[in-house]
PyMOL CGO cylinders between C-alpha atoms (Angstrom):
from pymol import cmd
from pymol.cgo import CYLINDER

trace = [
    CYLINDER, 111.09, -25.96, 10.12, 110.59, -22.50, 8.26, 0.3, 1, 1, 1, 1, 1, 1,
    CYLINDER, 110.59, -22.50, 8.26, 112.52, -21.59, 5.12, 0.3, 1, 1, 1, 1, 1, 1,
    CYLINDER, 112.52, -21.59, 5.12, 112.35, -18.16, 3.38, 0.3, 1, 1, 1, 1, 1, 1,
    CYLINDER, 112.35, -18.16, 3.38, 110.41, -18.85, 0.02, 0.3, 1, 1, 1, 1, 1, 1,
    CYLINDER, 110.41, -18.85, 0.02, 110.72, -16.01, -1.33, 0.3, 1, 1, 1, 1, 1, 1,
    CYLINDER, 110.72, -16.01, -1.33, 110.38, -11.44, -1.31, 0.3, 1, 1, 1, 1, 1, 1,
    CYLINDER, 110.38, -11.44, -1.31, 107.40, -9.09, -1.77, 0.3, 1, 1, 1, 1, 1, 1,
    CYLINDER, 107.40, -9.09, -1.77, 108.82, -5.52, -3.12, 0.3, 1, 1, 1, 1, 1, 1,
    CYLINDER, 108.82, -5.52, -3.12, 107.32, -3.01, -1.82, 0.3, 1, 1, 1, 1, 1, 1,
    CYLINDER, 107.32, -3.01, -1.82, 105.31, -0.43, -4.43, 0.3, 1, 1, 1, 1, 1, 1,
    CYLINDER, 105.31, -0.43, -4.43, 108.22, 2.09, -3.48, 0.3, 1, 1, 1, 1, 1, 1,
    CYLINDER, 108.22, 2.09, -3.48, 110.79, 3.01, -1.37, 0.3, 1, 1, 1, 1, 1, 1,
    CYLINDER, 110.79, 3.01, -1.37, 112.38, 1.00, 1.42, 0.3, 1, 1, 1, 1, 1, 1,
    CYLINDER, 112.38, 1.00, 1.42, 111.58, 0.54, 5.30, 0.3, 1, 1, 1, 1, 1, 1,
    CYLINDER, 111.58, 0.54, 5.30, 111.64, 3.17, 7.99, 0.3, 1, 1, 1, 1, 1, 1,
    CYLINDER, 111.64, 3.17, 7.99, 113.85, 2.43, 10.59, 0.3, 1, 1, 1, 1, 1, 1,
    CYLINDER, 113.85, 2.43, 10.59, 110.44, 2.26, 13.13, 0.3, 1, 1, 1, 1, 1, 1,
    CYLINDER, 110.44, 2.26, 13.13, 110.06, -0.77, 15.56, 0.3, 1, 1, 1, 1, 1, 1,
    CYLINDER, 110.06, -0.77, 15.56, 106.63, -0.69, 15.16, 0.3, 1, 1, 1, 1, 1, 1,
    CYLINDER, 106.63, -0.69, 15.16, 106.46, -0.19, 11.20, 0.3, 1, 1, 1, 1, 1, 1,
    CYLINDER, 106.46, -0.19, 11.20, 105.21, -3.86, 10.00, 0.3, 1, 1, 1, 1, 1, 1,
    CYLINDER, 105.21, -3.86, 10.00, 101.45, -4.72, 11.43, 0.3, 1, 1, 1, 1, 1, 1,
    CYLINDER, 101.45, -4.72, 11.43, 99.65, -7.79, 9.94, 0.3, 1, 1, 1, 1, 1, 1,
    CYLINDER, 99.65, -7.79, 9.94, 95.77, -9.00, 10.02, 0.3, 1, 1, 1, 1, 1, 1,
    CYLINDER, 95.77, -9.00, 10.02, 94.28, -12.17, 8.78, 0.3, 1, 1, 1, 1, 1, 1,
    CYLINDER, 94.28, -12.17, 8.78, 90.89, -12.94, 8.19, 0.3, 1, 1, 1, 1, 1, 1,
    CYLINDER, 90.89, -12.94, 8.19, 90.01, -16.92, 8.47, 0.3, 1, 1, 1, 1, 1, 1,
    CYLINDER, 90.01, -16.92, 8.47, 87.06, -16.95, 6.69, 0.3, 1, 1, 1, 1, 1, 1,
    CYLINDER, 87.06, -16.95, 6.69, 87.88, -15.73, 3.95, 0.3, 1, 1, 1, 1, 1, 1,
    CYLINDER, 87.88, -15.73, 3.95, 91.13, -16.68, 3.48, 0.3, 1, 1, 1, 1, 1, 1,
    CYLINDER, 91.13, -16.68, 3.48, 92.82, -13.24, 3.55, 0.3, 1, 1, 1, 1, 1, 1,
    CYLINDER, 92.82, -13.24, 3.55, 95.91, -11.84, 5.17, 0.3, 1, 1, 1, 1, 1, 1,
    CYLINDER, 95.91, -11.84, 5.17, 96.51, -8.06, 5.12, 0.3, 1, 1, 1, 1, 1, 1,
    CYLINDER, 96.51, -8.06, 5.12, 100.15, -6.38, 5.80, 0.3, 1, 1, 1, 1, 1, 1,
    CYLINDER, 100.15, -6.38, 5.80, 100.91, -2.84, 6.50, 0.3, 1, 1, 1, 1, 1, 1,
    CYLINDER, 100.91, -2.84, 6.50, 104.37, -0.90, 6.35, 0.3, 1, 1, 1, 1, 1, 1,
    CYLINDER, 104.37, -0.90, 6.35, 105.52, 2.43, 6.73, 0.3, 1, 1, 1, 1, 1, 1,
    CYLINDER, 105.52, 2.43, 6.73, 108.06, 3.89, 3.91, 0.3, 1, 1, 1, 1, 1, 1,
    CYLINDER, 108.06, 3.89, 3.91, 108.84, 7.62, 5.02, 0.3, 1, 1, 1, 1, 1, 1,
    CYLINDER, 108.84, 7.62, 5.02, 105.37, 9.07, 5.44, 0.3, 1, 1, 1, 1, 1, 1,
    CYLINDER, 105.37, 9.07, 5.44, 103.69, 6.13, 3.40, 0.3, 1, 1, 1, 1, 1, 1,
    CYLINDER, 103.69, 6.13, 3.40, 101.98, 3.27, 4.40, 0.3, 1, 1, 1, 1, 1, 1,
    CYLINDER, 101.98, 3.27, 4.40, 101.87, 0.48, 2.28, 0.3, 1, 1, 1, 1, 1, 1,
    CYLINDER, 101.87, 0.48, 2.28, 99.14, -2.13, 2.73, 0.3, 1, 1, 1, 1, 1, 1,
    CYLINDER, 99.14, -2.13, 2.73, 99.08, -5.05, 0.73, 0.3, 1, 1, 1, 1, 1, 1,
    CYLINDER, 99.08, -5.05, 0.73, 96.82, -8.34, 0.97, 0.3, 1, 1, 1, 1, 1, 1,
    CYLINDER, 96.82, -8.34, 0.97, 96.97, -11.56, -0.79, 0.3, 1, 1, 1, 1, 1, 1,
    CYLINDER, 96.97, -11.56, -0.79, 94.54, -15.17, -0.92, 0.3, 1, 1, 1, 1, 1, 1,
    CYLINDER, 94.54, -15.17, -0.92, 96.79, -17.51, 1.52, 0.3, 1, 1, 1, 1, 1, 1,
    CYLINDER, 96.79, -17.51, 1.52, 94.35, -20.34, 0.37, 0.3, 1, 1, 1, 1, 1, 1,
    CYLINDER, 94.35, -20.34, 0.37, 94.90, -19.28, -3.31, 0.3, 1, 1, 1, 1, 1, 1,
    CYLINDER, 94.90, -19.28, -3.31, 98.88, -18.18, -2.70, 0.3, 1, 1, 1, 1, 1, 1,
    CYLINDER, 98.88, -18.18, -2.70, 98.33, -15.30, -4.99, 0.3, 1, 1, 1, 1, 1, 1,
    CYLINDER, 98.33, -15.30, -4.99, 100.70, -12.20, -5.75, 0.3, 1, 1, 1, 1, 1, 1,
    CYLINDER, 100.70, -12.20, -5.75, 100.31, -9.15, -3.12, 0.3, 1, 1, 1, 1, 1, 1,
    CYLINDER, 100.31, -9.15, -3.12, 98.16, -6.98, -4.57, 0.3, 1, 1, 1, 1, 1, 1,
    CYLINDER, 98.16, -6.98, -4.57, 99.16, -3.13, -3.10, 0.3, 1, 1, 1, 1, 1, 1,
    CYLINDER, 99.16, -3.13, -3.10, 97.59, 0.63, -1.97, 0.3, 1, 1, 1, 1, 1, 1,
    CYLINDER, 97.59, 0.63, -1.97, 99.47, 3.16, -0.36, 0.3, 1, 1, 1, 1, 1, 1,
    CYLINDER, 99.47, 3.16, -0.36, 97.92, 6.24, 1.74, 0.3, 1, 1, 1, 1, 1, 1,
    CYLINDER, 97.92, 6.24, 1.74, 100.08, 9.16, 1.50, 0.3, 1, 1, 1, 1, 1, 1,
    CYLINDER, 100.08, 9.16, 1.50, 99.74, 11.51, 4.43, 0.3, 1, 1, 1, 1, 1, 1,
    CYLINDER, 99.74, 11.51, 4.43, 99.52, 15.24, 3.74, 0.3, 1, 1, 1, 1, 1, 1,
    CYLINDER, 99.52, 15.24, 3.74, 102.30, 17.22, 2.84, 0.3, 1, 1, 1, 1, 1, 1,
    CYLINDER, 102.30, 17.22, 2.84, 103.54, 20.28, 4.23, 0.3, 1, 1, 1, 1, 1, 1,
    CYLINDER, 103.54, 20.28, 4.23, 101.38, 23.15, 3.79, 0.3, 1, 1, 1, 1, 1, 1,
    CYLINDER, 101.38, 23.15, 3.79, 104.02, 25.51, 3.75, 0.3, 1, 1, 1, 1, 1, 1,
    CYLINDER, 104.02, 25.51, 3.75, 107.78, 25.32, 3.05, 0.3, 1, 1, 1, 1, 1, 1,
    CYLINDER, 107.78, 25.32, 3.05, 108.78, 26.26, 6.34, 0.3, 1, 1, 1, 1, 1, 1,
    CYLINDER, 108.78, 26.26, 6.34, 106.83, 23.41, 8.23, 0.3, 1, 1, 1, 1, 1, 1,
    CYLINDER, 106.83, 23.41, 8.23, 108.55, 20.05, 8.31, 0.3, 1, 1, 1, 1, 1, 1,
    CYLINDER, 108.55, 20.05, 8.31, 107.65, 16.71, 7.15, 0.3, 1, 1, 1, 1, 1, 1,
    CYLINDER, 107.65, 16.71, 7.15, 106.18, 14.49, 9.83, 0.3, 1, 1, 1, 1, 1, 1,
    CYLINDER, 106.18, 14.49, 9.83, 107.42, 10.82, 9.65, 0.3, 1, 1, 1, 1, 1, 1,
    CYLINDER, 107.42, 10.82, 9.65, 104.56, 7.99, 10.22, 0.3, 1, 1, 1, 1, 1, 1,
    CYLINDER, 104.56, 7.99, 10.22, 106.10, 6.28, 13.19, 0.3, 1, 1, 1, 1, 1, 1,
    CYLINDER, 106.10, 6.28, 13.19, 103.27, 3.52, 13.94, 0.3, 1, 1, 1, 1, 1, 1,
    CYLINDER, 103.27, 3.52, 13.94, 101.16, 1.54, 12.16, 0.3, 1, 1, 1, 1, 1, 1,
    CYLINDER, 101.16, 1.54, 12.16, 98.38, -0.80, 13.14, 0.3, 1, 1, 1, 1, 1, 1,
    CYLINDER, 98.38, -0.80, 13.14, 95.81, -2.93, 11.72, 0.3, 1, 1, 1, 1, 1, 1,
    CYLINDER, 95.81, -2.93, 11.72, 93.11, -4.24, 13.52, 0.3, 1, 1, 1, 1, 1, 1,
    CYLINDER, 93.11, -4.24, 13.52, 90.34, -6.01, 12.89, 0.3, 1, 1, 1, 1, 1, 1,
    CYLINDER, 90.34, -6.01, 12.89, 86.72, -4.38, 15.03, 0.3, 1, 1, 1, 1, 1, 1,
    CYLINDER, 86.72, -4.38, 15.03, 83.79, -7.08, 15.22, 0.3, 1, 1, 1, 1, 1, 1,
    CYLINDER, 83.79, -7.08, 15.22, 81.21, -5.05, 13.68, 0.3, 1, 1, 1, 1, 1, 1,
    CYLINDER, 81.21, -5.05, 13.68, 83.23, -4.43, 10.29, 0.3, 1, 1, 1, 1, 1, 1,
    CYLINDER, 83.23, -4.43, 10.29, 83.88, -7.19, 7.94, 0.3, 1, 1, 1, 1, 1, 1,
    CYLINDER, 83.88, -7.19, 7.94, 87.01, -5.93, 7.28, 0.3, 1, 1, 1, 1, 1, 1,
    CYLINDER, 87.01, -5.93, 7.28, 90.12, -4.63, 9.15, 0.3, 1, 1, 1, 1, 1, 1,
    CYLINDER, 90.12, -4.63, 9.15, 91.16, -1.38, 9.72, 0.3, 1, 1, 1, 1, 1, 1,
    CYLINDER, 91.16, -1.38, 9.72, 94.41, 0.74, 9.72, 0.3, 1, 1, 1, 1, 1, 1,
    CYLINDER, 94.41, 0.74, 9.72, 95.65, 3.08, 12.46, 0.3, 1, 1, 1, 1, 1, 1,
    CYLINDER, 95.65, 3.08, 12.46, 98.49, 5.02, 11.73, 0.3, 1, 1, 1, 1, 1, 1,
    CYLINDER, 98.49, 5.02, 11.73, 100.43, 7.32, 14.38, 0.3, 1, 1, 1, 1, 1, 1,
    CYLINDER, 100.43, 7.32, 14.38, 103.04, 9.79, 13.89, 0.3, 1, 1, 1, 1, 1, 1,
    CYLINDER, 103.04, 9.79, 13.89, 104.24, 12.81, 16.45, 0.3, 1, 1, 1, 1, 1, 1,
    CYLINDER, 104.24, 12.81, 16.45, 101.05, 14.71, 15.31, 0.3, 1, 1, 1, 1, 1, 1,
    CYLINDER, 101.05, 14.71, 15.31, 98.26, 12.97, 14.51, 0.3, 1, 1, 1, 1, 1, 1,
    CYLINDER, 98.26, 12.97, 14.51, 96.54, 9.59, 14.89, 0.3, 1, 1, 1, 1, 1, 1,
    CYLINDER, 96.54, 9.59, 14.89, 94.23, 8.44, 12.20, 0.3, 1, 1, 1, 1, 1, 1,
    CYLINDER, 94.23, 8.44, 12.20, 91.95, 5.47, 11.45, 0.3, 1, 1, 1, 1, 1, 1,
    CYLINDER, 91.95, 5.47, 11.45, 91.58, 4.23, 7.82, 0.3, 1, 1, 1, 1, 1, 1,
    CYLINDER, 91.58, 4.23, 7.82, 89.16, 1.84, 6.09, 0.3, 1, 1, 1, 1, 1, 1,
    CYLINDER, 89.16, 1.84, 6.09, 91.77, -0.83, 4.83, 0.3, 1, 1, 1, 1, 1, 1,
    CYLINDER, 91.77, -0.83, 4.83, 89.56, -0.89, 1.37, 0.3, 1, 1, 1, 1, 1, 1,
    CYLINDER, 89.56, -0.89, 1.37, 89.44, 2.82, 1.24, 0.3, 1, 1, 1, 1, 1, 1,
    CYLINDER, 89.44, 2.82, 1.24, 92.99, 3.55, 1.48, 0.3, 1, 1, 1, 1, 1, 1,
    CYLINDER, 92.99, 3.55, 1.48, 93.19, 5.81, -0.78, 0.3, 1, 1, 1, 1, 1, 1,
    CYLINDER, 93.19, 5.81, -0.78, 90.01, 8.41, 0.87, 0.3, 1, 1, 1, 1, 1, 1,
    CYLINDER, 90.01, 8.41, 0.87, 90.12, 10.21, 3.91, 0.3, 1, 1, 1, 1, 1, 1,
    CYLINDER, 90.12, 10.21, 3.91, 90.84, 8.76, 7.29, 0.3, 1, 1, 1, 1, 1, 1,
    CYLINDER, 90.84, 8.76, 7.29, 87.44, 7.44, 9.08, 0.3, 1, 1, 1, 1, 1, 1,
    CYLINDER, 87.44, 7.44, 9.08, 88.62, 9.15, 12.63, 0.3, 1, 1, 1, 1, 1, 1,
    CYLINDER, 88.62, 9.15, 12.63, 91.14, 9.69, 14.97, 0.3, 1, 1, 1, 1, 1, 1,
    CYLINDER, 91.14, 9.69, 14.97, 91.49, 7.47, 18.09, 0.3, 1, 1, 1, 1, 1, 1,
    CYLINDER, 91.49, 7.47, 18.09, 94.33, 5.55, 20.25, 0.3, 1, 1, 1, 1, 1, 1,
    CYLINDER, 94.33, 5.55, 20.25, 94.05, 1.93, 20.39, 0.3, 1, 1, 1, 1, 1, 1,
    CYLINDER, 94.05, 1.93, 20.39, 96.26, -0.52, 21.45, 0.3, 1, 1, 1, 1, 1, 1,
    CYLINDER, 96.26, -0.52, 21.45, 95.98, -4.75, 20.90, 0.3, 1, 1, 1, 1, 1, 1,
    CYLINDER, 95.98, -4.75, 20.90, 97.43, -7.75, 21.51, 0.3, 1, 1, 1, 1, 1, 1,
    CYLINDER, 97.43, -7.75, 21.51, 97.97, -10.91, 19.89, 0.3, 1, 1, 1, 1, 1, 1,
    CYLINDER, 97.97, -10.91, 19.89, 97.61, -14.50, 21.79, 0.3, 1, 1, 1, 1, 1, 1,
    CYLINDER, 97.61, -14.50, 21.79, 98.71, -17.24, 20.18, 0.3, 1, 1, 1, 1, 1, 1,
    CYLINDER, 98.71, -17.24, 20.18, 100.90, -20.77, 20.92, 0.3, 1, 1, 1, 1, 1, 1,
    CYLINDER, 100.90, -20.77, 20.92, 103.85, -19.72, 19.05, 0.3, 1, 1, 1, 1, 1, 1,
    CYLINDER, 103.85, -19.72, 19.05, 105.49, -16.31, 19.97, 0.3, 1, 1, 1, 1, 1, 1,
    CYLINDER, 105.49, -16.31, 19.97, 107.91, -14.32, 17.64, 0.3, 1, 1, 1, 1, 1, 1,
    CYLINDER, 107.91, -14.32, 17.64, 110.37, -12.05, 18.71, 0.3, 1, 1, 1, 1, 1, 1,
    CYLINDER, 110.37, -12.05, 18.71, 113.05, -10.02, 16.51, 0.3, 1, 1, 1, 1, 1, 1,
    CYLINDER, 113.05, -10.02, 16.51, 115.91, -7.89, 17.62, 0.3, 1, 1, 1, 1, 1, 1,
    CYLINDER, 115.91, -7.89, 17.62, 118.05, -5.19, 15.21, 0.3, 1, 1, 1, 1, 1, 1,
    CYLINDER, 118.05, -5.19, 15.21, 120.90, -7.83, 15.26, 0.3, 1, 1, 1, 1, 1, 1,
    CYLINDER, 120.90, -7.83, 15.26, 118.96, -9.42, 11.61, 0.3, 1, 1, 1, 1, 1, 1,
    CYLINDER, 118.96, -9.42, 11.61, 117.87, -12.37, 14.00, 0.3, 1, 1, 1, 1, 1, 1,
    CYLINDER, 117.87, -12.37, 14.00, 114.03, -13.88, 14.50, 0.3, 1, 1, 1, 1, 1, 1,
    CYLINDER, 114.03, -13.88, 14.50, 113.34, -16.88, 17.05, 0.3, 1, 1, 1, 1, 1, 1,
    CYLINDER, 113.34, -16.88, 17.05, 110.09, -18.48, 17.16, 0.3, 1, 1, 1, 1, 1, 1,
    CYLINDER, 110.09, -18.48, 17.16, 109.27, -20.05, 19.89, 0.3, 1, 1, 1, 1, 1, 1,
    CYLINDER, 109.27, -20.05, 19.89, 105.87, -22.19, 21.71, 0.3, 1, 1, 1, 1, 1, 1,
    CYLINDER, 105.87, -22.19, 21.71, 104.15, -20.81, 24.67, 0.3, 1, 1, 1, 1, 1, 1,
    CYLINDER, 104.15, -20.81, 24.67, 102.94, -23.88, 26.41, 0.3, 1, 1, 1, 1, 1, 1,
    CYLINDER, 102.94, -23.88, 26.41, 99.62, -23.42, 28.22, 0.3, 1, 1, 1, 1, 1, 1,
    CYLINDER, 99.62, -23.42, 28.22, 98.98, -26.58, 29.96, 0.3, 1, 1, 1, 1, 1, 1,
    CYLINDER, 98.98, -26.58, 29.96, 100.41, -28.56, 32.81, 0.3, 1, 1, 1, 1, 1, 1,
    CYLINDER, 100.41, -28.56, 32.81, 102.73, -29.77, 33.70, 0.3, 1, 1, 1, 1, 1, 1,
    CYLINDER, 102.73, -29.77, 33.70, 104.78, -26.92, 31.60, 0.3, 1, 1, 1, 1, 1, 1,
    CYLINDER, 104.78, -26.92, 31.60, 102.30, -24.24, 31.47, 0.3, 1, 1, 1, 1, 1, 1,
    CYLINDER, 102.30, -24.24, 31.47, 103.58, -21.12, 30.47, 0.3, 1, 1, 1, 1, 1, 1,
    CYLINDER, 103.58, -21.12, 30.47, 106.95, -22.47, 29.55, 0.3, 1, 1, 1, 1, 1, 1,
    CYLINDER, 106.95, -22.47, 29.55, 108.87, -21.12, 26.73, 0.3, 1, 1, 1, 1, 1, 1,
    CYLINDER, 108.87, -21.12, 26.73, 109.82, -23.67, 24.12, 0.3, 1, 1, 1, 1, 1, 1,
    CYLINDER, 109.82, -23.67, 24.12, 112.36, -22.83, 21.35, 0.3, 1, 1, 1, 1, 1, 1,
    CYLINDER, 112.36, -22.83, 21.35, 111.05, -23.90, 17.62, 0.3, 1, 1, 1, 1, 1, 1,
    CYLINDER, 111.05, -23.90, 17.62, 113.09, -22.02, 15.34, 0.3, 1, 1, 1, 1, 1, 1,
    CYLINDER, 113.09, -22.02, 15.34, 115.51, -18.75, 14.54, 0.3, 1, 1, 1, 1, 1, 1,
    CYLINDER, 115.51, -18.75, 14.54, 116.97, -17.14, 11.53, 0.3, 1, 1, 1, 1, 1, 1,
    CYLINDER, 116.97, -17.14, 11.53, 119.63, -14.86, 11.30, 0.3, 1, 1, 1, 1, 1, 1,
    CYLINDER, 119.63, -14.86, 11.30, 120.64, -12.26, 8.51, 0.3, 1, 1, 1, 1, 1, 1,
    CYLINDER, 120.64, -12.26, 8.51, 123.97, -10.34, 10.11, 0.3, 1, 1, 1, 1, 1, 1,
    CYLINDER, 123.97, -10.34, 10.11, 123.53, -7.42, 7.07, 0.3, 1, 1, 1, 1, 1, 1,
    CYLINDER, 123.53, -7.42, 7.07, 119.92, -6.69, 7.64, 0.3, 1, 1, 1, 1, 1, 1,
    CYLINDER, 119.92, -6.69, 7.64, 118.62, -4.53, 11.04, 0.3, 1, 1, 1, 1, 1, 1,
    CYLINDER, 118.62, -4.53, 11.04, 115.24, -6.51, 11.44, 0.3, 1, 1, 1, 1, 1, 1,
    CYLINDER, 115.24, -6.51, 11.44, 112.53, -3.87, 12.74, 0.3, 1, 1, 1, 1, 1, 1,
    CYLINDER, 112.53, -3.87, 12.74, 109.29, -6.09, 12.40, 0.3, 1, 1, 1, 1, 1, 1,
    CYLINDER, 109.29, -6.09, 12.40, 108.50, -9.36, 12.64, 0.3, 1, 1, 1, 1, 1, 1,
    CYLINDER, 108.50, -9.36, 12.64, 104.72, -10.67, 12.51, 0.3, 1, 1, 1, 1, 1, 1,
    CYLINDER, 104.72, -10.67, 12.51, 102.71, -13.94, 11.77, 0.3, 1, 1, 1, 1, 1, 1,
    CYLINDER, 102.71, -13.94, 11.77, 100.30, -13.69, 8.44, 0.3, 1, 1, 1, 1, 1, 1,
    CYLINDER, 100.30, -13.69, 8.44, 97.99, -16.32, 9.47, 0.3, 1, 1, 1, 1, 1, 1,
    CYLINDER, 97.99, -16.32, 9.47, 96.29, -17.76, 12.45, 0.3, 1, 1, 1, 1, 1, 1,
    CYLINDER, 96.29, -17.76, 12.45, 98.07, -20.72, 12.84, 0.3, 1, 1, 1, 1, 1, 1,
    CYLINDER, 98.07, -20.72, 12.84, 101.53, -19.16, 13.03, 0.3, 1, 1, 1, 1, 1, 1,
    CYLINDER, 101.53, -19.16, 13.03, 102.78, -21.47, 10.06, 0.3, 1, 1, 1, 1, 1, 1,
    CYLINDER, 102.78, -21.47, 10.06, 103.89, -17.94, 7.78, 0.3, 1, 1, 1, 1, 1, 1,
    CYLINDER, 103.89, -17.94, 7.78, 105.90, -15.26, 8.35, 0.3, 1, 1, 1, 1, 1, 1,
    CYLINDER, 105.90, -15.26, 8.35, 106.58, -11.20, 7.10, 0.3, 1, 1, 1, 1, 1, 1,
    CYLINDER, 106.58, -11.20, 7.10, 109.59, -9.84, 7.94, 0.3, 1, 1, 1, 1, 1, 1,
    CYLINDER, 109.59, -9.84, 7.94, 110.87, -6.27, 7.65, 0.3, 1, 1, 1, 1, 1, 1,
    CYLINDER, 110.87, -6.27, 7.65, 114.17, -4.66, 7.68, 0.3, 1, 1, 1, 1, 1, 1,
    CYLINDER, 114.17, -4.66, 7.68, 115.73, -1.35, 7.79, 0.3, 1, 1, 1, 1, 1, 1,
    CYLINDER, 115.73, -1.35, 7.79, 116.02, 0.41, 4.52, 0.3, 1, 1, 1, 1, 1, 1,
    CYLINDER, 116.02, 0.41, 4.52, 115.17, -2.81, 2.40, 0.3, 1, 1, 1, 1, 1, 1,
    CYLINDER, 115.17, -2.81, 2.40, 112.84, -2.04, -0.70, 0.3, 1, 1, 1, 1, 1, 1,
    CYLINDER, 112.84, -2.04, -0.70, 111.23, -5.80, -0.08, 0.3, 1, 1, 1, 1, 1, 1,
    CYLINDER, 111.23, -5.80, -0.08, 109.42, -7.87, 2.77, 0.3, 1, 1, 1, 1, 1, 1,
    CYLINDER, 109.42, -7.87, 2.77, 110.90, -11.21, 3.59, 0.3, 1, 1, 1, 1, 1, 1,
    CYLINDER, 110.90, -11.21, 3.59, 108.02, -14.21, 3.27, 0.3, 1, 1, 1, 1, 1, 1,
    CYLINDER, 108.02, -14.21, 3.27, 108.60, -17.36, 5.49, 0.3, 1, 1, 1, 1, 1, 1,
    CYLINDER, 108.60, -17.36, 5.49, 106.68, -20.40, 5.66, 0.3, 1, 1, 1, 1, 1, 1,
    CYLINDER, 106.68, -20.40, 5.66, 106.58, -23.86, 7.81, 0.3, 1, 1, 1, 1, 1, 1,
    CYLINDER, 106.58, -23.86, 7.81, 107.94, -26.38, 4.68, 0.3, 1, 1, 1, 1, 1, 1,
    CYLINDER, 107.94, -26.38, 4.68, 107.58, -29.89, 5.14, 0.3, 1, 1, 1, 1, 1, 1,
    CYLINDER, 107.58, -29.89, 5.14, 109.96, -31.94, 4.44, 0.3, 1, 1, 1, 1, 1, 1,
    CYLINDER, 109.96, -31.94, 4.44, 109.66, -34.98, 2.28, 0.3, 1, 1, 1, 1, 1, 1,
    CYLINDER, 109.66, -34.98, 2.28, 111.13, -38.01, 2.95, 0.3, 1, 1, 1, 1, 1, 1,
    CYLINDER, 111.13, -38.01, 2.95, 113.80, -39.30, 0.43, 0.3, 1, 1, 1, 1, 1, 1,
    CYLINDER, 113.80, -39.30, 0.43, 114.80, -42.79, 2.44, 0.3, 1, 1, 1, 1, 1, 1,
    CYLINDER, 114.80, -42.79, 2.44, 112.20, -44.62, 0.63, 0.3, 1, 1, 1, 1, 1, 1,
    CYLINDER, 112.20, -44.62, 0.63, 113.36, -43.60, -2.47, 0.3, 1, 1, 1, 1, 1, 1,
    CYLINDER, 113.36, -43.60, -2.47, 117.15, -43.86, -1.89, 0.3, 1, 1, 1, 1, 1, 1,
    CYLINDER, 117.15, -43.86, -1.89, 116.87, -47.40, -0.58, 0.3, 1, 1, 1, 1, 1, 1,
    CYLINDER, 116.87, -47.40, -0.58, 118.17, -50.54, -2.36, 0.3, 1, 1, 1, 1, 1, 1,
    CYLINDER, 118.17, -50.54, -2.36, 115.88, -52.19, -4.12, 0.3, 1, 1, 1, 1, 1, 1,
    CYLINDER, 115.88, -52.19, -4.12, 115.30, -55.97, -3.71, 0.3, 1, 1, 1, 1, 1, 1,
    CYLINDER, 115.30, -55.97, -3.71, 114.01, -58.49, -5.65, 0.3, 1, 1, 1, 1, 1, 1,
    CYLINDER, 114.01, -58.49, -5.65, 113.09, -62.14, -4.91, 0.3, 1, 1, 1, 1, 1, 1,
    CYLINDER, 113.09, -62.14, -4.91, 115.95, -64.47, -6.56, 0.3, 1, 1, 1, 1, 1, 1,
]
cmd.load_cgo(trace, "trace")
């Protein structure tokens, strides 16, 4: 069903160890898919055409420093993207033990817009779940009778050498997948492939006699 087709590096660095450190946004109409993932107290968001397939095009916002050498550096612990309905595109929240603070996902690199706590959900007929053990499992929520709400395994994946600590869809249909483990300096792309038939070409030919 999926197959890994290939790795995004990341602009720098490798993963934090954060179970929430890999957010993802899509927008239909225009064909976009947006990705967000911490490295230390960076946040890497990159987007890319899923119509076109193009290369992930990368920003980072780098949150402030210590001020003086005696105060320590506070790790991002949370990020989120989300897009509002009265902006036409998404925006990031990032959390960390200190602050909380909204970004304009094509303004990365300026000032955050606020601060605010937000939380979302995503509903959709395929669910994905990931544990630390490297393994993914996607699976179909089934929403009408006679097996409503009924779990139905689709597919799973397993990498023993990698701790996965995010999983998310890229697109609205569930069909593509980013996944993110600890201390890897690359994303992990997976994608429904469909597989073409080779009976028709490996059968015997006949001919009339």
């Amino acid at each position: 069903m999926f197959e890994k087709v290939k790795e995004v590096a990341l602009p720098q660095g490798t993963v934090s160890p954060w179970p929430s450190n890999l957010a993802v946004c899509w927008l239909d109409t225009r064909n976009i898919t947006y990705v967000a993932v911490i490295q230390s107290n960076n946040i890497h968001i990159g987007n890319w055409d899923n119509k076109a397939e193009t290369e992930v095009s990368w920003d980072t916002i780098s949150t402030s420093e210590p001020s003086t050498p005696n105060e320590k550096v506070i790790d991002v612990t949370t990020v989120g993207l989300v897009h509002p309905n009265a902006r036409n595109f998404p925006v990031v929240i990032v959390g960390s033990a200190r602050f909380i603070n909204v970004y304009d996902v094509k303004k990365v690199s300026n000032k955050p817009l606020f601060s605010i706590t937000l939380a979302s959900a995503l509903q959709s007929a395929y669910v994905l779940t990931s544990s630390e053990d490297g393994t993914f499992i996607v699976s179909k929520l089934h929403t009408r009778k006679p097996h409503a709400y009924q779990v139905e395994y689709r597919f799973s994946d397993a990498d023993p050498y990698n701790i996965i600590i995010g999983a998310q869809f890229t697109n609205g249909r569930g069909s593509a997948i980013a996944v993110a483990a600890f201390d890897s300096n690359c994303l992990s792309m997976y994608k429904i492939v469909k597989k073409t038939s080779t009976a028709a070409a490996e059968a015997p030919s006949t001919s009339a006699s």
